[in-house]
C-alpha positions in Angstrom: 14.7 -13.9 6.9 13.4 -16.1 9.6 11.5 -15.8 12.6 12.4 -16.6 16.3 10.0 -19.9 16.0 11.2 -20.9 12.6 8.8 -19.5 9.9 9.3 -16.6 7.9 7.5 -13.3 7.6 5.2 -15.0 4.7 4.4 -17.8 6.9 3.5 -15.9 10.1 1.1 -13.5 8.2 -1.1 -16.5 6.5 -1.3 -18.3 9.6 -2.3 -15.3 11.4 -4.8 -14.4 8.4 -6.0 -17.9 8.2 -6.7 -17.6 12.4 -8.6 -14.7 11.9 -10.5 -15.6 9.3 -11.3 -19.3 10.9 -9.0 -21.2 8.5 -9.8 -19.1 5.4 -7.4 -16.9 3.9 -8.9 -14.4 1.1 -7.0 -12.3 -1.3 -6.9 -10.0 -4.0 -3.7 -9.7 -7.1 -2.1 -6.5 -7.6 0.8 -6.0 -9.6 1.5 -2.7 -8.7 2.8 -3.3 -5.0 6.2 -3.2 -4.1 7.4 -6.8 -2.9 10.3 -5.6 -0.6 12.0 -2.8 0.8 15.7 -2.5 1.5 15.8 -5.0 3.5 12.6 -6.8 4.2 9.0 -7.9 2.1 6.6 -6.1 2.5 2.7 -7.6 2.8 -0.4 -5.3 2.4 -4.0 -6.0 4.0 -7.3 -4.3 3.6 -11.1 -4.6 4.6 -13.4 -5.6 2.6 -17.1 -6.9 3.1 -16.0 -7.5 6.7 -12.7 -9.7 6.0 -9.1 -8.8 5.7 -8.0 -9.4 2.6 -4.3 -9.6 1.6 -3.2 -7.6 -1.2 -0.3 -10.0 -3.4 2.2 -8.8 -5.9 2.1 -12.1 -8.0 5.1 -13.3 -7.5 3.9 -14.0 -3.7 0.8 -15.8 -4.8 2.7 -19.0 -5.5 4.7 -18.9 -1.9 1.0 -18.1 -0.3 -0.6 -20.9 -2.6 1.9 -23.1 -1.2 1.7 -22.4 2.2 -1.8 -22.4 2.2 -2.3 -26.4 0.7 0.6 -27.4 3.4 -1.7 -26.0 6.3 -4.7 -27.2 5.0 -6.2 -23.5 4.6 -8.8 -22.6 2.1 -7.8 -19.3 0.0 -10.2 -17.6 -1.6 -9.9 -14.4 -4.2 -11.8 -11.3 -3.8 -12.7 -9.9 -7.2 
């Protein structure tokens, strides 16, 4: 699924995370989250010491990992 200006849903929500969080993106693994609905993925966020903090099946940390080395943005995991 793509966007109007070319990126996909993934892309859009790091770079909007990595904004936010002044070129930092911080997450957290949780196997237990769906990764899609019918008919689009689905992306979680929570707070957490002050920062958002995206929650990742594992199967969208490599796509994040990757996005995040092409945009030169630091991710970081919550524990």
């Amino acid at each position: 699924m793509e966007s109007i200006h070319g990126q996909t849903p993934l892309e859009e929500w790091i770079l909007k995370h990595a904004a936010a969080g002044h070129g930092k993106v911080y997450f957290r693994i949780n196997g237990d989250i769906p990764t899609k609905t019918s008919n689009q993925e689905i992306f979680f966020e929570i707070p957490e010491h002050g920062k958002r903090v995206l929650v990742l099946h594992p199967c969208h940390l490599t796509p994040v990992a990757m996005l995040c080395y092409e945009h030169e943005i630091l991710l970081i995991q919550m524990i």
